[in-house]
LUMVOZA-205185 format. One line per 10 residues: number of its first residue (from 1); for each residue z, y, x of C-alpha. Coordinates in nm, 2 decimals, padded with zeros to 4 digits, always signed. Example, Ala and Ser with C-alpha at 12.3 -4.5 7.8 and 13.67 -1.06 7.14 Angstrom:
2
1	+00.78,-00.45,+01.23; +00.71,-00.11,+01.37
***
This chain:
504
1	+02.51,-03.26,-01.06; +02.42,-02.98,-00.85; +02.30,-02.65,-00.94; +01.88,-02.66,-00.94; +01.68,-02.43,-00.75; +01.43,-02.22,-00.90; +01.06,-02.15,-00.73; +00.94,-01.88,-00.94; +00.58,-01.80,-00.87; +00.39,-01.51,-01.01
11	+00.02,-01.36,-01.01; -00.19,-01.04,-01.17; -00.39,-01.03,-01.40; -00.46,-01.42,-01.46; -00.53,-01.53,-01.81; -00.50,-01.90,-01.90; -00.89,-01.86,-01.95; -00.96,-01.85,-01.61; -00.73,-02.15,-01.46; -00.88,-02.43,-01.44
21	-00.66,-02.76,-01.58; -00.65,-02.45,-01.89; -01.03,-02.54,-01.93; -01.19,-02.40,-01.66; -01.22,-02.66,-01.39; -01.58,-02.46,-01.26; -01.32,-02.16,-01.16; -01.11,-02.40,-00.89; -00.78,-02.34,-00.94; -00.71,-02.71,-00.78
31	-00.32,-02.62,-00.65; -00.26,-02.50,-01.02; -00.47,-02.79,-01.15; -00.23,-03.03,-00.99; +00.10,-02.86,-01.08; -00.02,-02.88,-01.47; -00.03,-03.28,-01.39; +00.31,-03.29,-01.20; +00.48,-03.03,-01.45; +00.50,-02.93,-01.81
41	+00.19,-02.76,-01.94; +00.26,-02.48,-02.20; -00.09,-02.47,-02.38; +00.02,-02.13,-02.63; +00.31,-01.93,-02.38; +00.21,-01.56,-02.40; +00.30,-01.24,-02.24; +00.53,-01.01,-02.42; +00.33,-00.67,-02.30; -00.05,-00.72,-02.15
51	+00.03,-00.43,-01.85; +00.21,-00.50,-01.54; +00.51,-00.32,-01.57; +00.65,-00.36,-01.92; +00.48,-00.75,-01.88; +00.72,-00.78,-01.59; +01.03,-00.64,-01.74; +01.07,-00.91,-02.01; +01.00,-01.18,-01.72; +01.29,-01.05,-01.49
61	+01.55,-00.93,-01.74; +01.49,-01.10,-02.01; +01.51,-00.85,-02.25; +01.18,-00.69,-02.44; +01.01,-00.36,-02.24; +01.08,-00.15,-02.53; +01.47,-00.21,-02.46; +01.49,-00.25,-02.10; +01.31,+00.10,-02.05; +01.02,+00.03,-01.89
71	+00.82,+00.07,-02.13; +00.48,+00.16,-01.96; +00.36,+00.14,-01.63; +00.60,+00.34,-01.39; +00.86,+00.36,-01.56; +01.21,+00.23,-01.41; +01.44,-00.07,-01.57; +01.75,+00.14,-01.75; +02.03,+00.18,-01.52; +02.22,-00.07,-01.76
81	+01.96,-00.34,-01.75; +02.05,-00.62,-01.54; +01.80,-00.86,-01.36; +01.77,-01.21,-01.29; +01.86,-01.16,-00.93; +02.16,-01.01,-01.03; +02.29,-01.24,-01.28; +02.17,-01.55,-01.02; +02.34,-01.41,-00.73; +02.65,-01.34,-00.91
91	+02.64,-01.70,-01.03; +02.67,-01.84,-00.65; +02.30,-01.83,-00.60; +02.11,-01.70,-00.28; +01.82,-01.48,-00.49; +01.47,-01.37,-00.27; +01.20,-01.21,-00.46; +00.89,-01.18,-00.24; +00.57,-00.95,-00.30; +00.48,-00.72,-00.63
101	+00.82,-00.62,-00.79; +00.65,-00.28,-00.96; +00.98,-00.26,-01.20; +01.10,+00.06,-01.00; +00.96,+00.35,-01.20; +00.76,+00.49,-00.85; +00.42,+00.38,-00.83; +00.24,+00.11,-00.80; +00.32,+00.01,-00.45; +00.67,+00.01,-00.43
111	+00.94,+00.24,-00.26; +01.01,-00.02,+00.03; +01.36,-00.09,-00.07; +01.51,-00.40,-00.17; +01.69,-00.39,-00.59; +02.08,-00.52,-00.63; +02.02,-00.87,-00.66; +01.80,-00.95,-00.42; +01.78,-01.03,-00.04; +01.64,-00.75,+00.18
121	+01.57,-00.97,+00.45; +01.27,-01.11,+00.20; +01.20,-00.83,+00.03; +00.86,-00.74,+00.07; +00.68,-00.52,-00.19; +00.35,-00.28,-00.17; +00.53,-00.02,+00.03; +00.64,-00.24,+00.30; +00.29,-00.44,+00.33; +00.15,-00.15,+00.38
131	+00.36,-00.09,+00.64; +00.20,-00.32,+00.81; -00.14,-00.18,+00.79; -00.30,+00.06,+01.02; -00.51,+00.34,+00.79; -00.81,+00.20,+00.86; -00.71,-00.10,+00.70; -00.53,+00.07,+00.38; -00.87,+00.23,+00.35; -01.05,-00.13,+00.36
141	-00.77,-00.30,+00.14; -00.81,-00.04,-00.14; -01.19,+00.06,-00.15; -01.41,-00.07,+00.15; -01.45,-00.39,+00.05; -01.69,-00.51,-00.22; -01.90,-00.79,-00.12; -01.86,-01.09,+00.05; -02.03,-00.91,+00.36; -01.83,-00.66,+00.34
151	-01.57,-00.91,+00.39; -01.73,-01.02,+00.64; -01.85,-00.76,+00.85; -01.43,-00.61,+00.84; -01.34,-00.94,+00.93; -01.10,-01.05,+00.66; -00.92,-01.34,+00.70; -00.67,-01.47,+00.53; -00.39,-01.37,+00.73; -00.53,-00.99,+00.68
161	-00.41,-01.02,+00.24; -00.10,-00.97,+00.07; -00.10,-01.26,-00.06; -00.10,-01.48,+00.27; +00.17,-01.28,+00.39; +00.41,-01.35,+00.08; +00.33,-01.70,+00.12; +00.41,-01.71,+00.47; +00.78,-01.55,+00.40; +00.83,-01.77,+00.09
171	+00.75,-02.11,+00.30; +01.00,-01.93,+00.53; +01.24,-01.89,+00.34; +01.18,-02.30,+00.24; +01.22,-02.40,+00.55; +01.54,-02.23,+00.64; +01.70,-02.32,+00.27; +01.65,-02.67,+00.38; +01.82,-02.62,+00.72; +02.07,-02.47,+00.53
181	+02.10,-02.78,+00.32; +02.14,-03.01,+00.65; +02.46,-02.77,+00.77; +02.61,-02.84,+00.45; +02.57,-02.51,+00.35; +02.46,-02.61,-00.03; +02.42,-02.30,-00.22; +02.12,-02.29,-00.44; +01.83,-02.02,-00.48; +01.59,-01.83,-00.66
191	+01.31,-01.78,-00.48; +01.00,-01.56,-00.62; +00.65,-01.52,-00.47; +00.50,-01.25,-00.70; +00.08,-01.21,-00.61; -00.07,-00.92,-00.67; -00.39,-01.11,-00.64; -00.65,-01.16,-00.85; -00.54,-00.83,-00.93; -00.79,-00.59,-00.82
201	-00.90,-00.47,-00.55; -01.01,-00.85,-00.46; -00.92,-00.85,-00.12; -00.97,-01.22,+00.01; -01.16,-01.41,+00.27; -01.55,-01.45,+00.21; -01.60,-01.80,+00.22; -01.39,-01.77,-00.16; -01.61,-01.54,-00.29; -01.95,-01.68,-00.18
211	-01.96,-01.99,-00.44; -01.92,-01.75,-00.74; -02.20,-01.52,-00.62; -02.45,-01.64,-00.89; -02.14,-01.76,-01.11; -02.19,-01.63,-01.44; -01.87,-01.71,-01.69; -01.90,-01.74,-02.06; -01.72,-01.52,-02.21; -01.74,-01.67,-02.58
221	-01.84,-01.56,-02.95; -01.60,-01.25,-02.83; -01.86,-01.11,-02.66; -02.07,-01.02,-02.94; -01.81,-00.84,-03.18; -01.94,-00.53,-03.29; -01.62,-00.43,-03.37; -01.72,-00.27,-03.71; -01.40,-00.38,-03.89; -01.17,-00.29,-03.54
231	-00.94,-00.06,-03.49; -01.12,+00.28,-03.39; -00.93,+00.27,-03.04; -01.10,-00.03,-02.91; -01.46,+00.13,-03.02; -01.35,+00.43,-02.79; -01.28,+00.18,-02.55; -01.58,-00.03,-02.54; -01.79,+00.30,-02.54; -01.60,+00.39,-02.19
241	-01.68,+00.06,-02.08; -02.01,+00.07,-02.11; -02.22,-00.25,-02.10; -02.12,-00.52,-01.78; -02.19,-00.86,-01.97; -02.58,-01.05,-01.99; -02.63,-01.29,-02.22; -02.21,-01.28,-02.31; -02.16,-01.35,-01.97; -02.03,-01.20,-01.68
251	-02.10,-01.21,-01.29; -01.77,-01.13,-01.07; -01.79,-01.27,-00.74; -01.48,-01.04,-00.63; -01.25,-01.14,-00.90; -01.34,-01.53,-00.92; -01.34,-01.55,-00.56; -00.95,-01.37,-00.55; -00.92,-01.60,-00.84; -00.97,-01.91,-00.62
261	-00.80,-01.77,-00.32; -00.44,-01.67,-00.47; -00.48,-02.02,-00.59; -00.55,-02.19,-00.27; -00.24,-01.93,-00.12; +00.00,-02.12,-00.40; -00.08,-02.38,-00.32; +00.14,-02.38,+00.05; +00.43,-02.24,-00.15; +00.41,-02.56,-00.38
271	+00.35,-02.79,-00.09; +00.68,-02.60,+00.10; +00.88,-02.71,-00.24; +00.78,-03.04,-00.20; +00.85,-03.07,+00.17; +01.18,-02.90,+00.17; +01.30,-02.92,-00.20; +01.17,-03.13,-00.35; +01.46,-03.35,-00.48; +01.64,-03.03,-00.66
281	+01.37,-02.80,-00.77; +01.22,-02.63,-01.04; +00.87,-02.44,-00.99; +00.75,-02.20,-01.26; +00.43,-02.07,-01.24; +00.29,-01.77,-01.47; +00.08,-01.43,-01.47; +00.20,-01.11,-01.64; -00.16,-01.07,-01.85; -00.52,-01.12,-01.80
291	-00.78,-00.92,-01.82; -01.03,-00.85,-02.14; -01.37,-00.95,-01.90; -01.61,-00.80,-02.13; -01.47,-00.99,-02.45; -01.51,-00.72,-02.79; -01.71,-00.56,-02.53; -01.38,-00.38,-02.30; -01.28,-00.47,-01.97; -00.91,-00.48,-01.79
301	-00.60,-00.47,-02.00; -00.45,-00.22,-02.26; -00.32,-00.17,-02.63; -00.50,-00.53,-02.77; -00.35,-00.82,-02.85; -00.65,-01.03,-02.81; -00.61,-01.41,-02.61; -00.78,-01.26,-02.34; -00.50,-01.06,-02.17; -00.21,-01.18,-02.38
311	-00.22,-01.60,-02.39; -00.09,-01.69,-02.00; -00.07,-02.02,-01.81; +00.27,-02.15,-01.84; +00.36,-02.46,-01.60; +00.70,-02.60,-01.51; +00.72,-02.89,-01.28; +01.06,-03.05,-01.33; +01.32,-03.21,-01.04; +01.17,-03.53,-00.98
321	+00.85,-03.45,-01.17; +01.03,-03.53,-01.53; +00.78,-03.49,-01.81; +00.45,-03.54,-01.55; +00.12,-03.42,-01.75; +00.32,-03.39,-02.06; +00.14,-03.08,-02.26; +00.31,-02.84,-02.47; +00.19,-02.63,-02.78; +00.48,-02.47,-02.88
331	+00.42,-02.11,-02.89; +00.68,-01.94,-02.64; +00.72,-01.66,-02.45; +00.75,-01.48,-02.11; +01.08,-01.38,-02.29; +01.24,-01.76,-02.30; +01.22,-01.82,-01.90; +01.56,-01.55,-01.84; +01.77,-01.75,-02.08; +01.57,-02.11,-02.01
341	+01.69,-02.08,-01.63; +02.04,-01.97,-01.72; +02.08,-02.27,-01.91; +01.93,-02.52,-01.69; +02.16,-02.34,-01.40; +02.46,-02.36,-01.67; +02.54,-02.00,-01.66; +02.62,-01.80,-01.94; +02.34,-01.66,-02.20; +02.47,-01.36,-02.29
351	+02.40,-01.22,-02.62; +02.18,-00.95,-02.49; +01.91,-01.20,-02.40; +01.65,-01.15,-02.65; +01.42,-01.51,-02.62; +01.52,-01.89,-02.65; +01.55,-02.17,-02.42; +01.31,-02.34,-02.38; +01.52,-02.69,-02.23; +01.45,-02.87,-02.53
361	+01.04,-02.77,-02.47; +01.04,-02.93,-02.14; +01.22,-03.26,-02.28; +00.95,-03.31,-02.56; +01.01,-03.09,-02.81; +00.73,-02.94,-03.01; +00.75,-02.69,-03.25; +00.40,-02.57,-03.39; +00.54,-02.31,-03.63; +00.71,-02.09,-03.38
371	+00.64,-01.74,-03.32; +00.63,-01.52,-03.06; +00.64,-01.11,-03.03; +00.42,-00.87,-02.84; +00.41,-00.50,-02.79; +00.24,-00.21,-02.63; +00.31,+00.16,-02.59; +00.12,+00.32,-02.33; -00.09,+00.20,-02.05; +00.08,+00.45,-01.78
381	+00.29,+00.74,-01.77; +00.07,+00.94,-01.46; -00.27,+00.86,-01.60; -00.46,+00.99,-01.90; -00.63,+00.66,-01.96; -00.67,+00.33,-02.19; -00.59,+00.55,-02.48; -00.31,+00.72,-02.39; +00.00,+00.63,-02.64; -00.10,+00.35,-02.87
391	+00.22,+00.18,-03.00; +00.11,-00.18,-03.11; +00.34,-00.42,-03.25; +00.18,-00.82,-03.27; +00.33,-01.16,-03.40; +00.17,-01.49,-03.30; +00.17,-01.86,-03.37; +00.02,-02.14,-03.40; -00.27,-02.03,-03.62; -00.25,-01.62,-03.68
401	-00.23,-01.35,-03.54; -00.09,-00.99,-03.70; -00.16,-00.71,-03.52; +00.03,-00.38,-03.63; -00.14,-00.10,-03.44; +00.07,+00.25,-03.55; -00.20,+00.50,-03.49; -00.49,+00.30,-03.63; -00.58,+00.02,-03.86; -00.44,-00.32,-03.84
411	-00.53,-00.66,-03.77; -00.51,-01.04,-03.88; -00.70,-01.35,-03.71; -00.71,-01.76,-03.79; -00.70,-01.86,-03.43; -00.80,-02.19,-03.54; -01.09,-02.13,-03.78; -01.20,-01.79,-03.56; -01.04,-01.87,-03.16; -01.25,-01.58,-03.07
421	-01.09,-01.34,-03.28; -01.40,-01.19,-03.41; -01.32,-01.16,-03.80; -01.04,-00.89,-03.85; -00.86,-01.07,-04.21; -00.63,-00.79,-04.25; -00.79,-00.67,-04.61; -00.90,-00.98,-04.67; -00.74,-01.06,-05.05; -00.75,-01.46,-04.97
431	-00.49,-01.38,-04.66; -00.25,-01.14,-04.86; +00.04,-01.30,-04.91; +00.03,-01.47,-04.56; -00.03,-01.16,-04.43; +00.24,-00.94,-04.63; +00.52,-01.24,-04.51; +00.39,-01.23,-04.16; +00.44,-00.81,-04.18; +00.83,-00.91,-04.35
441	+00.86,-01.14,-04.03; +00.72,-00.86,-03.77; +00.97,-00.58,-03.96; +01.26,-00.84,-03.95; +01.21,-00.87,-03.61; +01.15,-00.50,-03.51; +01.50,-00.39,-03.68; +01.69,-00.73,-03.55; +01.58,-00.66,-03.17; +01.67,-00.28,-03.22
451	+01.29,-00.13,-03.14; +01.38,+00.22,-03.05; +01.03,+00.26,-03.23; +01.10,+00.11,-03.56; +01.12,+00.32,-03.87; +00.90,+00.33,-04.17; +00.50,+00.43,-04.03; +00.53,+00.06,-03.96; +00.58,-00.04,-04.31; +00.38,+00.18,-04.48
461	+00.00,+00.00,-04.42; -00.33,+00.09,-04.61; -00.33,-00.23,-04.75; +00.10,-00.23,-04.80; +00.36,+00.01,-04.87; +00.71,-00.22,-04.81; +00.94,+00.04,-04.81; +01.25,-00.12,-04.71; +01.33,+00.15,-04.46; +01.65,+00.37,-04.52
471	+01.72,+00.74,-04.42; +02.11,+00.63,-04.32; +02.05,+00.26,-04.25; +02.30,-00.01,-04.02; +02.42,+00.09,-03.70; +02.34,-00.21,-03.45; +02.54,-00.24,-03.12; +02.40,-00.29,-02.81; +02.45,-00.67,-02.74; +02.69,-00.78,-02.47
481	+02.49,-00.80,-02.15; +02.80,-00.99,-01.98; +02.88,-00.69,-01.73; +02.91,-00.37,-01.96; +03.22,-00.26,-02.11; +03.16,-00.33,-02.50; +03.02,-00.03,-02.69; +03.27,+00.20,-02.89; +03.16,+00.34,-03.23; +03.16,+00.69,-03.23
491	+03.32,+00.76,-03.60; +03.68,+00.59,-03.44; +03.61,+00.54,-03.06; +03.71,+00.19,-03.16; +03.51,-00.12,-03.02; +03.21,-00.09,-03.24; +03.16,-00.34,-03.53; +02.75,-00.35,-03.64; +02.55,-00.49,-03.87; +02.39,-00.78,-03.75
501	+02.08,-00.88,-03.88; +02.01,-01.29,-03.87; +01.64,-01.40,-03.73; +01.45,-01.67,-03.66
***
């Protein structure tokens, strides 16, 4: 069998709660709608950091923020970290990453120039959209435009956005793999379109904006917490955020209407796979995080764990649509699509890798009692804002949640008897013991993965005092990554020989 292609495609700030075959048909999403029923539907997949950069560091490495460096927004991968496009195209594939990348440590934009691993001749971040913008139109892109006449009056089309523009290059890019394909010339891609849309500023024609103008979405019991028993750092939060909702609900024509049109822009990539891949082809579609909307009363994304910005769509459409409408509740992770493509490719895993594949998932395989790992550090390095450092450590499955959050107070939620996440159970004494071995799960997991911020604040709790920390503890090597030399110890200068710890 040939080696599959891989259609990777990748939005901002797009919860699961606002697709539509993930509940929310009102919201049409109807080119993501029909992927969920020609793929595999992850119902529980979840980000591993709710902010762009860190969020897209585990996505394209494989490998947890707080190890691949980039840790917070604007902060660059290590120099040691290797990327998906680099492992790809030094596995015989032809690798093209199209749009957002913001995994370079600049800014949010972009510095214009195309990362080892991937094709310059697609390459097309921030910096080199906006190269194709006169100023007046960087000015309307970034804060001109704020209603649909607005839109109007500056005469936004379609072909003005970001998002149209990476979909043009990916279909491109399509059509010339399949001419490729006719020459004989069979070498297999990776291929990402990564959206910045729905991500603020909204940009998008009118006519997408205009049916959500007296939309008002239900936000859910979330919208009333008081957040009396809540860490103090989302009080601080929602004080700064000041009231936005009616009734628990919220009116955003700009957002729902970007919402609808990054859809609709998908939508031709999906229908390019189809037309000129169809037969070899895997499509994976995701978003980094969501965004809070008003639910516990705070807006955009930050140091909380809550399903709002952390549970993400998940779809895979499988060669030959294997698996059509099957739906998955397996709790996975962001961090299981590096080493779930390697495997489907048949390239090597290599030990570094920190998630699972997920292969067995898209055959059938469910397995409720899985967990997953989040984190958070800081929002951004330039900015003063959502709180400034707030290290934040979570654990999620099935049913609870544990939220470790350093610099405050903790907490635990029954997703299943609470889905809103209203009633913190952290010092609840009927939850105890669950809670105490979900802490013994989240410490194993912190010293197994080598946390550069593990140590013992993270054991010692109000309501626990663990103490399993040690002054002169095990030295852990960094994994093989599959290019680095392997790490000497530097007692002998003798290939190093750690402790490993076993987990999972």
């Amino acid at each position: 069998m040939p080696q599959p292609n891989f259609v990777f495609i990748l939005t901002d700030t797009q919860g699961a709660n606002v697709v539509g075959a993930y509940g929310r048909p009102e919201l049409q999403t109807p080119n993501i709608d029909r992927l969920a029923a020609t793929g595999v539907k992850f119902t529980r997949a979840y980000t591993t950091c709710p902010v762009c950069t860190p969020a897209r560091a585990g996505l394209f490495t494989g490998i947890y923020p707080h190890t691949a460096g980039a840790w917070t927004n604007n902060i660059a991968l290590g120099d040691n970290i290797v990327t998906l496009g680099q492992r790809f195209r030094d596995g015989g594939y032809h690798t093209a990453y199209i749009g957002k990348w913001h995994l370079d440590g600049h800014d949010y934009f972009g510095t214009g120039v195309c990362p080892d691993g991937w094709d310059d001749a697609y390459w097309y971040d921030g910096k080199r959209y906006l190269a194709g913008l006169t100023d007046g139109e960087v000015a309307l892109w970034r804060r001109g435009l704020n209603t649909p006449e607005d839109l109007r009056a500056a005469g936004i089309t379609a072909e003005f956005t970001w998002a149209h523009r990476v979909s043009d290059r990916a279909v491109r890019f399509l059509e010339a793999a399949a001419g490729r394909r006719q020459a004989a010339e069979n070498r297999p891609f990776v291929l990402v379109a990564s959206y910045d849309e729905p991500h603020h500023p909204f940009t998008c024609p009118p006519e997408f904006v205009e049916p959500f103008l007296q939309y008002d979405y239900p936000v859910g019991p979330a919208a009333f917490d008081t957040l009396a028993d809540k860490p103090a750092h989302q009080r601080e939060w929602a004080a700064s955020s000041g009231p936005r909702l009616r009734d628990g609900r919220l009116r955003h024509p700009l957002y729902f209407g970007c919402n609808s049109f990054v859809d609709h822009e998908i939508g031709r990539v999906i229908d390019a796979v189809h037309r000129y891949a169809a037969e070899n082809s895997y499509i994976i579609f995701t978003s980094d995080h969501g965004d809070m909307m008003g639910a516990h009363g705070i807006f955009g994304k930050g140091p909380v764990m809550y399903e709002e910005i952390t549970h993400m769509p998940l779809i895979i459409e499988q060669p030959g649509r294997a698996g059509a409408g099957a739906v998955n509740a397996t709790p996975v992770s962001h961090i299981d699509l590096a080493p779930t493509m390697l495997a489907l490719a048949g390239l090597p895993t290599p030990p570094i890798l920190e998630g699972e594949s997920l292969v067995e998932h898209l055959a059938g395989r469910q397995e409720p009692e899985r967990q997953v790992f989040m984190e958070f550090n800081r929002y951004e390095i330039e900015h003063d804002s959502w709180g400034g450092f707030q290290p934040v450590r979570c654990l999620a499955g099935s049913r609870y949640k544990l939220v470790i959050n350093l610099l405050s107070s903790d907490e635990l939620y029954d997703l299943e008897a609470d889905p809103g996440e209203v009633r913190n159970l952290i010092a609840d004494p009927g939850h105890a013991t669950l809670r105490d071995a979900l802490h013994d799960r989240l410490l194993d997991w912190m010293y197994a993965k080598r946390d550069p911020f593990r140590g013992p604040v993270w054991e010692r709790r109000p309501w626990r005092d663990s103490r399993r920390f040690q002054w002169r503890g095990a030295f852990r090597a960094r994994p093989a990554d599959g290019y680095a030399p392997g790490v000497l110890d530097y007692d002998t200068g003798l290939p190093a020989v750690g402790v490993k710890i076993e987990f999972g």
